[in-house]
DOVO-40119 format. One line per field, with one value per residue (C-alpha): residue number from 1; chain; x, y, z; residue in one letter. Coordinates in nm, 2 decimals, padded with zeros to 4 digits. Example, Ala and Ser with C-alpha at 12.3 -4.5 7.8 and 13.67 -1.06 7.14 Angstrom:
2
zake	[1|2] .
gudren	[A|A] .
east	[01.23|01.37] .
north	[-00.45|-00.11] .
up	[00.78|00.71] .
torvo	[A|S] .
//
This chain:
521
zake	[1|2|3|4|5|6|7|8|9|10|11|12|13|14|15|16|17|18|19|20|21|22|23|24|25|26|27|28|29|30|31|32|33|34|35|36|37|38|39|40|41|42|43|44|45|46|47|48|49|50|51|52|53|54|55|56|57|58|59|60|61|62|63|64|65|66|67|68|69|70|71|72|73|74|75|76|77|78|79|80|81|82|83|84|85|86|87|88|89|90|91|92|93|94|95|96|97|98|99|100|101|102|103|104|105|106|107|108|109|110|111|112|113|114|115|116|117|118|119|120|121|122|123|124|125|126|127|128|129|130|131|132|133|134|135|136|137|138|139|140|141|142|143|144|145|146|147|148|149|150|151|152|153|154|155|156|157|158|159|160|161|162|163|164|165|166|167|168|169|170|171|172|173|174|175|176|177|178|179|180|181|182|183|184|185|186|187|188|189|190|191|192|193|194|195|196|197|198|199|200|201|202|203|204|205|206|207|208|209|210|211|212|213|214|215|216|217|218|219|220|221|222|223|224|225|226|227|228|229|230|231|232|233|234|235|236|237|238|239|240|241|242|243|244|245|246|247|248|249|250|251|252|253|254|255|256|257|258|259|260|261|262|263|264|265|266|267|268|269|270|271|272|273|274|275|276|277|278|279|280|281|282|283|284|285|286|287|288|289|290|291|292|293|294|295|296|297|298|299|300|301|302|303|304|305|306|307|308|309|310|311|312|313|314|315|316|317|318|319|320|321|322|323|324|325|326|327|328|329|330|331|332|333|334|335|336|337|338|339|340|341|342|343|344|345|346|347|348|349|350|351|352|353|354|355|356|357|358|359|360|361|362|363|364|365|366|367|368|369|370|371|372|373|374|375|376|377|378|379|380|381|382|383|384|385|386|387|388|389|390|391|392|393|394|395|396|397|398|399|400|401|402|403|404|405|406|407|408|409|410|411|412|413|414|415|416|417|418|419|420|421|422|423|424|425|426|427|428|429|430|431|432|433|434|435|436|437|438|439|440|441|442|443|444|445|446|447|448|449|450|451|452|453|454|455|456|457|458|459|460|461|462|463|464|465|466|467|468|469|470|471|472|473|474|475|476|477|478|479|480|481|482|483|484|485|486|487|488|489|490|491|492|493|494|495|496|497|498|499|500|501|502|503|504|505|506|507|508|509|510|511|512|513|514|515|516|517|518|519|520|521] .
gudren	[A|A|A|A|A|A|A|A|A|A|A|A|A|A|A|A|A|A|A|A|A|A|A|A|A|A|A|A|A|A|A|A|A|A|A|A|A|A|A|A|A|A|A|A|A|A|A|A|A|A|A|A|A|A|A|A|A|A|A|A|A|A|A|A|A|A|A|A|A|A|A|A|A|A|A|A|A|A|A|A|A|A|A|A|A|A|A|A|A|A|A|A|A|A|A|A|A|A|A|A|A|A|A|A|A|A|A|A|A|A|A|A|A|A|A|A|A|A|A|A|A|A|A|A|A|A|A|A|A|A|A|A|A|A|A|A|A|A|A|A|A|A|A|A|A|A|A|A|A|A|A|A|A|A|A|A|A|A|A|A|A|A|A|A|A|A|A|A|A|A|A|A|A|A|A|A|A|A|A|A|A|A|A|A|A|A|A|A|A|A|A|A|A|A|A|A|A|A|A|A|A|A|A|A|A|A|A|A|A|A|A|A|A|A|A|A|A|A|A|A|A|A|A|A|A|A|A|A|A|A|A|A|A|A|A|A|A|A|A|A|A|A|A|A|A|A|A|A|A|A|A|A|A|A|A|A|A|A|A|A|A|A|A|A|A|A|A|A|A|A|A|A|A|A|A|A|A|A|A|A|A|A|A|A|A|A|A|A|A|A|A|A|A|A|A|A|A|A|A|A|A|A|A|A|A|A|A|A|A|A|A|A|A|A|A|A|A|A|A|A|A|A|A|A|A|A|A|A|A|A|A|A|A|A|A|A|A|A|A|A|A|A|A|A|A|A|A|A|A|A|A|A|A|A|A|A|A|A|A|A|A|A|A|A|A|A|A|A|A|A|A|A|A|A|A|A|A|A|A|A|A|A|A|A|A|A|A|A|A|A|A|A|A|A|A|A|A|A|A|A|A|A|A|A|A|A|A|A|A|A|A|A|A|A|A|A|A|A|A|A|A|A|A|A|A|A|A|A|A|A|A|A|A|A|A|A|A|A|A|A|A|A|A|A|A|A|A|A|A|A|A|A|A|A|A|A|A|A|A|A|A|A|A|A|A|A|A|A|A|A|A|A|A|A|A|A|A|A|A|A|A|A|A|A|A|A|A|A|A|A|A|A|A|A|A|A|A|A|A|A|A|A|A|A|A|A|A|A|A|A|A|A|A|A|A|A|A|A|A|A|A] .
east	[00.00|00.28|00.44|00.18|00.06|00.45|00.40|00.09|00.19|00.53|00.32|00.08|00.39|00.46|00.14|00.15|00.51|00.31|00.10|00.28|00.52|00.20|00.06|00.42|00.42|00.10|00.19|00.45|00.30|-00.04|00.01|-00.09|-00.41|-00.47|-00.70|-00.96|-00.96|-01.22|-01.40|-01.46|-01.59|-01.85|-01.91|-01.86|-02.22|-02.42|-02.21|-02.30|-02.67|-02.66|-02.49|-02.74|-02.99|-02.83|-02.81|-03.21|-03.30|-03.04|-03.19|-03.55|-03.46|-03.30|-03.59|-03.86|-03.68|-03.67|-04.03|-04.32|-04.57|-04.88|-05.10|-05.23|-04.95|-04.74|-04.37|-03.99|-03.70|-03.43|-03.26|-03.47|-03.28|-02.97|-03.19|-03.35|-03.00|-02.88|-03.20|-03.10|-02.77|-02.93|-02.98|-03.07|-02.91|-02.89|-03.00|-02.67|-02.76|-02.98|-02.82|-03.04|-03.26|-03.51|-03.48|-03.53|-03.62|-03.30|-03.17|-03.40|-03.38|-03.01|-03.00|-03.24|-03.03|-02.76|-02.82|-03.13|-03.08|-03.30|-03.04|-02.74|-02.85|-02.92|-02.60|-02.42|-02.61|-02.53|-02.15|-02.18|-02.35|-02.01|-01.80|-01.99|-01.94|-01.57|-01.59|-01.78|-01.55|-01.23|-01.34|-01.19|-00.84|-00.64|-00.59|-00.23|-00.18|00.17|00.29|00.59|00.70|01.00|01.03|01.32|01.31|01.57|01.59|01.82|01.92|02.10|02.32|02.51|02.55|02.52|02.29|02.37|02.16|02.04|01.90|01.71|01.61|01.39|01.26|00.95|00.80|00.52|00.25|-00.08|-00.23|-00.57|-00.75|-01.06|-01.04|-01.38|-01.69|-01.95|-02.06|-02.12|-01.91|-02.06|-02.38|-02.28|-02.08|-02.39|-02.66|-02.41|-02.38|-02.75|-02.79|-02.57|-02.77|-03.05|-02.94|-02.80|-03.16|-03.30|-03.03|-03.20|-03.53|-03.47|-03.37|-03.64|-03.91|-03.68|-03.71|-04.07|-04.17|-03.99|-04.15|-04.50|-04.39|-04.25|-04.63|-04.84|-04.60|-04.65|-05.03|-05.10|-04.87|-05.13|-05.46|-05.29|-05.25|-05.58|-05.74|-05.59|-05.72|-06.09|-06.04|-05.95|-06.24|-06.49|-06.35|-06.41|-06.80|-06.82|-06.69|-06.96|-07.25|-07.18|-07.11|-07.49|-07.64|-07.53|-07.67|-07.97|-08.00|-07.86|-08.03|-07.86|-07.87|-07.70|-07.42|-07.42|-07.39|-07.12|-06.94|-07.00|-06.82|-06.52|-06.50|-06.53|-06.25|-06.06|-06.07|-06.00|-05.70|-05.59|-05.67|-05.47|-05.16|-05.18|-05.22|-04.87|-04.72|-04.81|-04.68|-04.32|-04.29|-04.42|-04.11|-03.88|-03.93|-03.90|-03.58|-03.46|-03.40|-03.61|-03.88|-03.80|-03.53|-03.68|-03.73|-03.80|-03.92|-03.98|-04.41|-04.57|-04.61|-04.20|-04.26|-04.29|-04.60|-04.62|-04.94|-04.97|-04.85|-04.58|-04.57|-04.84|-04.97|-04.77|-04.47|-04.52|-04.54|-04.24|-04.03|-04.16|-04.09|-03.72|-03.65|-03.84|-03.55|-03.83|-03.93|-03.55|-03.47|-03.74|-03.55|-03.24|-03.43|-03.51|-03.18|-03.01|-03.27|-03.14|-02.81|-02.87|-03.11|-02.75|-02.56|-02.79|-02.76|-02.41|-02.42|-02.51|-02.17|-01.85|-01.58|-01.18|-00.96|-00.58|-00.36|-00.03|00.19|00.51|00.72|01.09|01.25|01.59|01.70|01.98|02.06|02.35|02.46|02.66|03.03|02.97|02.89|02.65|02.43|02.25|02.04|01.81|01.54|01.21|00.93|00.54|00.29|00.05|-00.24|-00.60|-00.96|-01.25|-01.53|-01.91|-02.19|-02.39|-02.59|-02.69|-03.09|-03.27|-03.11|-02.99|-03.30|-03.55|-03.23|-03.33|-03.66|-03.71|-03.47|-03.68|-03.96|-03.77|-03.74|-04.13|-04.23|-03.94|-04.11|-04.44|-04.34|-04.18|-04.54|-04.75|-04.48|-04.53|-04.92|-04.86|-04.58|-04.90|-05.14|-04.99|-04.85|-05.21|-05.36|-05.09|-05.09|-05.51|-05.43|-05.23|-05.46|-05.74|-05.51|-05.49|-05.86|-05.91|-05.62|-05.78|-06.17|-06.02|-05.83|-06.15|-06.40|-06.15|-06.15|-06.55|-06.60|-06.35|-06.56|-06.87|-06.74|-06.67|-07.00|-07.17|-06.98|-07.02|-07.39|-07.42|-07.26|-07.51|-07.80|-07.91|-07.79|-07.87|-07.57|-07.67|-07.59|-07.19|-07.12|-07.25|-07.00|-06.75|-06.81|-06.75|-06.48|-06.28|-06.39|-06.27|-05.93|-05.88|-05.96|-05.72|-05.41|-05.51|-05.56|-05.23|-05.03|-05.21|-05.07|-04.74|-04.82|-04.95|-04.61|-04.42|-04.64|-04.59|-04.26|-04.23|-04.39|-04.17|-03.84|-03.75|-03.64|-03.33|-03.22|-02.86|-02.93|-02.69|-02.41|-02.55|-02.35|-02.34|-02.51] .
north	[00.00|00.26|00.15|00.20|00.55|00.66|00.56|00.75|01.06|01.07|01.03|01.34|01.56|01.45|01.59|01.88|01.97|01.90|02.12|02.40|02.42|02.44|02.71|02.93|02.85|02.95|03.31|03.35|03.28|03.41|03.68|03.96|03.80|03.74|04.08|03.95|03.62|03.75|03.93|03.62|03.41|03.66|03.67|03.31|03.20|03.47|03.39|03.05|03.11|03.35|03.07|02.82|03.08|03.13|02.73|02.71|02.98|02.86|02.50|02.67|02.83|02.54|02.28|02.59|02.54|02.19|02.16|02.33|02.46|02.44|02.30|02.63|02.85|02.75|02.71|02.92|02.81|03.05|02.80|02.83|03.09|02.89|02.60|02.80|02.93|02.57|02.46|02.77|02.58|02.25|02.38|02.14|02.01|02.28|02.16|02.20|02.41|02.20|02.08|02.24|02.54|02.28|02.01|01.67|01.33|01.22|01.52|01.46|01.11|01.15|01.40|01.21|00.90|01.12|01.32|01.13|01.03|00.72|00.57|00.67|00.45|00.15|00.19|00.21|-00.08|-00.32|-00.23|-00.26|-00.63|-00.69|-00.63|-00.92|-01.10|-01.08|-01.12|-01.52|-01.57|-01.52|-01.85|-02.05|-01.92|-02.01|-01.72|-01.61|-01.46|-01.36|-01.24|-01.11|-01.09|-00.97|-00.99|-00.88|-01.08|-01.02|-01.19|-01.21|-01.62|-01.77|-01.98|-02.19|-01.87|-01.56|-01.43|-01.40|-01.15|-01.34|-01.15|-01.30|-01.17|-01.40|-01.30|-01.47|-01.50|-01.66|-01.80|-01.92|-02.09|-02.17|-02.38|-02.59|-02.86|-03.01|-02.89|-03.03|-02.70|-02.53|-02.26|-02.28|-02.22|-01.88|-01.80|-01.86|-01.69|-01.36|-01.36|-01.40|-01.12|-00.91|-00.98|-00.90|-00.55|-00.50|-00.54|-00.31|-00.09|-00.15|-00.11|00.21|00.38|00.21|00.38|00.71|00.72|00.63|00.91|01.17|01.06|01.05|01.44|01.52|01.41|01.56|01.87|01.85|01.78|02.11|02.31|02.21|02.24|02.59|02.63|02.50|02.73|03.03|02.91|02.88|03.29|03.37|03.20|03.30|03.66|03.65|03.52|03.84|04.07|03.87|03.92|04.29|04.37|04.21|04.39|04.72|04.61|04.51|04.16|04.02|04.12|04.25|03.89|03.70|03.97|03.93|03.53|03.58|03.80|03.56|03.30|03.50|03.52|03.18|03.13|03.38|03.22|02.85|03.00|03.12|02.77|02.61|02.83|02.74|02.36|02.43|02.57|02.28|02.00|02.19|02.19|01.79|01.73|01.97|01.75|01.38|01.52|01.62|02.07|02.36|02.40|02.80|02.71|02.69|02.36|02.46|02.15|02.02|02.08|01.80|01.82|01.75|01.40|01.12|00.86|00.51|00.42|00.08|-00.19|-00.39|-00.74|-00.93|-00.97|-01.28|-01.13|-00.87|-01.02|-01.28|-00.98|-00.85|-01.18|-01.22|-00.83|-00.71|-00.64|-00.66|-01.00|-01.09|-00.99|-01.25|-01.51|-01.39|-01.44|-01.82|-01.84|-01.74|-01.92|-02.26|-02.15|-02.08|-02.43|-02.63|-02.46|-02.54|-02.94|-02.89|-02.86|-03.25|-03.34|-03.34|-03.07|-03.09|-02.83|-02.81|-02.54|-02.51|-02.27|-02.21|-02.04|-01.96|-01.79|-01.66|-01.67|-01.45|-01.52|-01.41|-01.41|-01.20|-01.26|-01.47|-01.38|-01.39|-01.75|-01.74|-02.03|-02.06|-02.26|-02.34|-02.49|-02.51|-02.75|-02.91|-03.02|-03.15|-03.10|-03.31|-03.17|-03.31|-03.24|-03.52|-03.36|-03.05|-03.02|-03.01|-02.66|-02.80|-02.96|-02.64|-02.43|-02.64|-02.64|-02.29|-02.25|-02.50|-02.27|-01.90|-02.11|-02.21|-01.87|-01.68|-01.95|-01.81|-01.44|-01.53|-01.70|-01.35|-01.13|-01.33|-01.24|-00.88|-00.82|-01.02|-00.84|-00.53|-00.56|-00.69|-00.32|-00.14|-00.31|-00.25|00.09|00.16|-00.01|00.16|00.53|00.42|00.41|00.73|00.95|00.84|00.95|01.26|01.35|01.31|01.46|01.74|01.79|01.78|02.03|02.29|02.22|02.22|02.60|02.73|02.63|02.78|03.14|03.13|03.08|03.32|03.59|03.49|03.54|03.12|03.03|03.19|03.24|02.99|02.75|02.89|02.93|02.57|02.48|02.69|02.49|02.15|02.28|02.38|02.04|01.83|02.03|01.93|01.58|01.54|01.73|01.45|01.18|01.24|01.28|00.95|00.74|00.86|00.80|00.46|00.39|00.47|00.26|-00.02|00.05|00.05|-00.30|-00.46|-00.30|-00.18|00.15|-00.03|-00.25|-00.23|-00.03|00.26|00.34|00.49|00.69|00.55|00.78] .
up	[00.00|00.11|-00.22|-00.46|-00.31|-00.32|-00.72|-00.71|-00.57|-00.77|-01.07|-00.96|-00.91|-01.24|-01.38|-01.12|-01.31|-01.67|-01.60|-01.42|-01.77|-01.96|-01.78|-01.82|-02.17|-02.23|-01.99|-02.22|-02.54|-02.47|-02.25|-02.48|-02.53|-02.15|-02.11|-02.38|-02.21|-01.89|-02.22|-02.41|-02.10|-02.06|-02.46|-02.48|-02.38|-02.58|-02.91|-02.87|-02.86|-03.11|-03.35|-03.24|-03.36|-03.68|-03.72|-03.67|-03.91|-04.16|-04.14|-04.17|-04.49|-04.67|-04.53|-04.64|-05.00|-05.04|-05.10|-05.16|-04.79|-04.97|-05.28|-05.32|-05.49|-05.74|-05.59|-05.75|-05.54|-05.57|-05.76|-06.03|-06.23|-06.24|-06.37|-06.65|-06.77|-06.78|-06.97|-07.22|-07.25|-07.42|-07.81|-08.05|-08.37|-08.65|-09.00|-09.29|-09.57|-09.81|-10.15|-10.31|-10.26|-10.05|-09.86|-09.98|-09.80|-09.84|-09.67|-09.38|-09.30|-09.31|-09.08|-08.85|-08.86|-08.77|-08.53|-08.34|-07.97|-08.01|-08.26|-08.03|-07.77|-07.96|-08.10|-07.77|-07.63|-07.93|-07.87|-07.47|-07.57|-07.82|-07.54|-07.30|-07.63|-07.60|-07.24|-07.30|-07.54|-07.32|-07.15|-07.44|-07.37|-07.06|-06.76|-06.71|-06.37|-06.24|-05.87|-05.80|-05.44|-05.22|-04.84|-04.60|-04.25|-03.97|-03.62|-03.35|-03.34|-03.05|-03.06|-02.80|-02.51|-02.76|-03.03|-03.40|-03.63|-03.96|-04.24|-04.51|-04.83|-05.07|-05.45|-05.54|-05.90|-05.93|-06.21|-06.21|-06.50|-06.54|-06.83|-06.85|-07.11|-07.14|-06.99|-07.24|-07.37|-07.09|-07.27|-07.58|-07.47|-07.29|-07.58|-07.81|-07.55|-07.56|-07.96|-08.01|-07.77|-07.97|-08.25|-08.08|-08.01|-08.34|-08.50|-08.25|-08.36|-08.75|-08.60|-08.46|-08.77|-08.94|-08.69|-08.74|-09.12|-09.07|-08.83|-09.10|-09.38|-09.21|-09.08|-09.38|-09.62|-09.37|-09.39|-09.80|-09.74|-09.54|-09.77|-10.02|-09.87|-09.81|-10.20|-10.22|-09.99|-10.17|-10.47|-10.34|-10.20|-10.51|-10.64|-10.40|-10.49|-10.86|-10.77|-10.55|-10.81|-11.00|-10.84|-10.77|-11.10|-11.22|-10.92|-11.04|-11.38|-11.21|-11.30|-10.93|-10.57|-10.28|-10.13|-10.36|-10.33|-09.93|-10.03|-10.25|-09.94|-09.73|-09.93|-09.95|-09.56|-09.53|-09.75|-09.61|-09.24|-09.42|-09.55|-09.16|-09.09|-09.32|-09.27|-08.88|-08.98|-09.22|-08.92|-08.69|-08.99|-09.00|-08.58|-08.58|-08.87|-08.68|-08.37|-08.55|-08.70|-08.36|-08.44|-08.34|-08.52|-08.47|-08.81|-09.14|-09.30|-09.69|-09.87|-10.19|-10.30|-10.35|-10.76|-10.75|-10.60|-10.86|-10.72|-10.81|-11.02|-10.86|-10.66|-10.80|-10.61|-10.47|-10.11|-10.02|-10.24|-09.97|-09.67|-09.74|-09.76|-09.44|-09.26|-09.40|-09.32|-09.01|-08.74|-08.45|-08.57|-08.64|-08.33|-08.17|-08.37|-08.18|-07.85|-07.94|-08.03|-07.73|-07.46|-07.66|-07.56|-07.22|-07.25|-07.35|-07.08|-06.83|-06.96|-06.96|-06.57|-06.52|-06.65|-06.48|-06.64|-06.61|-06.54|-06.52|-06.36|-06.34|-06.11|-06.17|-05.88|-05.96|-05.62|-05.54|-05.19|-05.00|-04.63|-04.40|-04.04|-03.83|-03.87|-04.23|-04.60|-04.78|-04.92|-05.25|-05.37|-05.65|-05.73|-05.94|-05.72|-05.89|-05.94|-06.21|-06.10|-06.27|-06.11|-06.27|-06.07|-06.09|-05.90|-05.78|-05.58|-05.53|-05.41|-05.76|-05.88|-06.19|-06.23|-06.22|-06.37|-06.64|-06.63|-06.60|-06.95|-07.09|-07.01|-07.11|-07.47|-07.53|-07.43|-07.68|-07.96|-07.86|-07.89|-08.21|-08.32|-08.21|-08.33|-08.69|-08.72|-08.64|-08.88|-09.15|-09.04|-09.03|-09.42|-09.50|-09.41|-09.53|-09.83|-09.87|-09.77|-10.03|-10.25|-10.18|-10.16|-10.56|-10.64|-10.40|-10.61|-10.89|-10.77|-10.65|-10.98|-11.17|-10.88|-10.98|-11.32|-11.35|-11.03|-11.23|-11.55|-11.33|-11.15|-11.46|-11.64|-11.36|-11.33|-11.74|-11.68|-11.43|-11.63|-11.92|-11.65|-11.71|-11.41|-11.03|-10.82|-10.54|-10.86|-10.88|-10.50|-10.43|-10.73|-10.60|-10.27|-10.45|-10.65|-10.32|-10.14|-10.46|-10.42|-10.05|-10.13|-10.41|-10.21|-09.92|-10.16|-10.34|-10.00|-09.84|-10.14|-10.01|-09.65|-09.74|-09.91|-09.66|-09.42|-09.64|-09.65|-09.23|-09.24|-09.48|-09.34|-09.71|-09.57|-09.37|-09.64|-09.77|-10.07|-10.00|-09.74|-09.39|-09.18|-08.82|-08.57] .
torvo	[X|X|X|X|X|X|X|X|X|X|X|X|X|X|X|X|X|X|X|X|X|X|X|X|X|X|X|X|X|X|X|X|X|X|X|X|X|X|X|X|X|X|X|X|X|X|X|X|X|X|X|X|X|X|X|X|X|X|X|X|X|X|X|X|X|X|X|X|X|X|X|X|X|X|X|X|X|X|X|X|X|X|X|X|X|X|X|X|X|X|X|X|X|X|X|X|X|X|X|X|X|X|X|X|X|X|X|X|X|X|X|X|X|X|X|X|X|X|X|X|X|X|X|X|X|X|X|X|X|X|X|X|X|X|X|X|X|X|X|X|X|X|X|X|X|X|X|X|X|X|X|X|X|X|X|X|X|X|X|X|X|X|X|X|X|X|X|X|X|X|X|X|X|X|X|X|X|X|X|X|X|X|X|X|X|X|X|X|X|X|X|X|X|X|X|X|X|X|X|X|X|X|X|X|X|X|X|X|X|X|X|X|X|X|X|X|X|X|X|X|X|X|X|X|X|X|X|X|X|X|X|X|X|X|X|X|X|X|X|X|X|X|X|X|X|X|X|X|X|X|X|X|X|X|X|X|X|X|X|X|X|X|X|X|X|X|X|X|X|X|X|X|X|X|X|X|X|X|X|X|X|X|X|X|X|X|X|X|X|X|X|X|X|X|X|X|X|X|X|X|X|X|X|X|X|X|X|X|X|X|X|X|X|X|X|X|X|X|X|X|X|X|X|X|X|X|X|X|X|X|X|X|X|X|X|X|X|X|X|X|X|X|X|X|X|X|X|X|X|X|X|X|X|X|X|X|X|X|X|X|X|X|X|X|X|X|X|X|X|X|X|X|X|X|X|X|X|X|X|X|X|X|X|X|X|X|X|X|X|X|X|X|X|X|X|X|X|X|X|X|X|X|X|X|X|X|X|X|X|X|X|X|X|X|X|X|X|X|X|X|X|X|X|X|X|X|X|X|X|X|X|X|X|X|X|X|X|X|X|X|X|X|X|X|X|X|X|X|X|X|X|X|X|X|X|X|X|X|X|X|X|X|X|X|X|X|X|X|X|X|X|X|X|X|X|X|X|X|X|X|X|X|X|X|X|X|X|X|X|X|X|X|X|X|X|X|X|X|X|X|X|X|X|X|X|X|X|X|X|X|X|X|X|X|X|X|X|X|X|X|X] .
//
């Protein structure tokens, strides 16, 4: 007891000491500073509320920003300048000059290929899925691995009545080689499963230009439609004006009334307001092709009219001409293929589990060794240890997994067939209606061409007649009516036979057939 409180105090004089140097260093240092030291314990407490304050409202404001207080009013974080300059930021793609003084179709769907986000990421994911390819494939090749190491040990030995230092240096390189031999496909079925996915995304890379050409023409026809129901409708105002001038022209000769003029009046403001109409609908076609080619529809898309596109008078191969093409090009239905394709392979890997599979590995190890002991030289020795060794491994047992692995494979493979099955009678039925569309596009240009000719011989008769008193002028604006219904329906008629192709087109997968050199995205 008298011992340890001896230890005790000696080690409190220690601290005693400790402390007494601390407190003369810090007079010596600090002395300066020792008059704002009774000022900063009486600060000291009101500083600290006033920080805790300043935490509170600071947490109040940030929390009172991160979402909105109420459903009444809408909610601007102060954020939401800086967001609105970054939005600013994202511009889209800018159209090249056109070849000529308009663009053409060609131009279009080029630049849609190009430049359209949709076919960027197809792309990327078709070379993501080539890489995993290469990655199944590195199972057929043996795995080098190599290790070099160096270690230092030093000890104090004794020997007989005195110790001797020993130092010992070693230099290890080693190799590990790895190689399976045999493992009844089990490879070659994750080979085959990752190259039929690769396939798979390379036709959904062909299908996504083929819906990107599709979605331009469509824009680009109903852009070439309203530009002519806009010709059209300037054509009927001009008409409806030459009937006004018409009928006021026989009422100062006194051989019209003051109605038929307010009739004829009437007409022209009805054409006047389906001309507004028609220039809106223009403006609304060129945003709709601005947006499937991916640029602002603020930039001017001049196009070609639709009297400078050749039509086709009629179809050239037969329904099931049709529809074998569709089958043999259709990268959706292609791609289902791919799917079958792969669950087979992933159905013989799973079979390749029930057999056994060999392995060898070998691992070479050369090492160079130095030692040495106090009062002696150095020792060197060399030498090249390793091993070769084979595994056969096969499971006998292992719960049922392989058996409902395989099951469920088998399963993944019938239901990729059936896919395959309902893809097949929607790519049919889809050519079927294109192809009667188009068809039936053909009998309507052709109604439409001839309703057109007889309501301009009919409009004309009738304003002749007029002139010549025969006729009354209810007769010419109801043929003036026809006459501008008859040029509506042939503008649509003509641009439907055009949609219609290009429908037939989509289902048969012509557009994305090798027939000229794409640029990749």
């Amino acid at each position: 007891m008298n011992e340890e409180s001896t230890k005790c105090g000696l080690q409190m004089r220690d601290g005693d000491e400790v402390s007494a140097s601390l407190t003369s260093i810090s007079a010596t240092v600090l002395g300066p500073f020792s008059r704002l030291n009774s000022g900063w314990k009486m600060t000291r407490r009101k500083l600290c509320i006033a920080l805790g304050l300043l935490v509170v409202w600071c947490d109040s404001v940030t929390w009172s920003q991160s979402a909105p207080g109420g459903s009444n009013l809408p909610w601007h974080p102060a954020e939401e300048r800086t967001y609105g300059q970054e939005a600013q930021q994202i511009s889209p793609r800018v159209l090249p000059a056109p070849s000529d003084s308009k663009y053409s179709l060609t131009d279009l769907i080029a630049f849609a290929e190009s430049h359209n986000p949709e076919t960027r990421a197809a792309w990327e994911a078709a070379r993501s899925l080539a890489e995993a390819l290469g990655v199944a494939r590195s199972e057929l090749y043996p795995s080098l691995v190599a290790l070099a190491l160096s270690q230092t040990n030093r000890q104090e030995a004794y020997l007989g009545n005195h110790y001797y230092r020993q130092t010992f240096q070693s230099f290890d390189l080693g190799f590990d080689l790895k190689y399976t031999i045999f493992d009844f496909g089990g490879r070659a079925g994750r080979i085959g499963h990752a190259r039929e996915q690769l396939l798979a995304a390379d036709f959904d890379f062909n299908d996504a230009h083929r819906r990107i050409i599709y979605q331009v023409e469509i824009a680009y026809y109903k852009l070439l439609n309203a530009i002519g129901q806009e010709d059209a409708a300037r054509a009927d105002l001009a008409n409806a004006e030459a009937v006004k001038e018409a009928a006021e022209a026989s009422l100062k000769n006194g051989l019209a009334t003051l109605p038929d003029v307010l009739e004829a009046r009437s007409a022209v403001a009805r054409g006047a307001y389906d001309l507004q109409a028609a220039i809106g609908a223009e403006d609304v076609a060129r945003g709709n092709l601005a947006v499937a080619l991916g640029t602002s529809p603020v930039q001017p898309i001049p196009v070609q009219s639709i009297d400078q596109i050749s039509n086709p008078e009629q179809v050239e191969l037969s329904i099931d001409d049709v529809i074998d093409r569709a089958v043999n090009q259709r990268p959706d239905l292609l791609r289902q293929v791919a799917e079958i394709r792969a669950a087979n392979a992933r159905l013989k890997e799973t079979k390749a589990a029930y057999f056994p599979s060999l392995r060898v590995r070998a691992h070479p190890d050369p090492q160079s060794l130095y030692g040495m002991q106090e009062e002696l030289p150095w020792g060197h020795t060399a030498a090249l240890d390793g091993e070769v060794s084979f595994s056969l491994n096969w499971t006998i047992f292992d719960g049922g997994a392989r058996k409902h692995a395989l099951a469920e494979a088998g399963h993944e493979a019938r239901t990729a067939e059936a896919k395959a099955s309902a893809a097949r009678d929607e790519v049919e039925n889809g050519v079927w209606t294109a192809y009667s569309n188009l068809k039936t596009a053909f009998r309507q240009r052709e109604a439409a061409a001839s309703l057109l000719q007889a309501a301009s011989q009919s409009y004309q008769a009738a304003l002749d007649s007029y002139h010549y008193g025969v006729r009354n002028l209810l007769d010419v604006t109801e043929a003036q009516r026809t006459l501008a219904q008859a040029r509506s329906a042939d503008v649509l008629a003509r641009t439907q036979v055009l949609e219609t192709l290009a429908d037939l087109a989509f289902q048969t997968a012509d557009s994305v057939q090798p027939k000229s050199v794409r640029q990749q995205p």
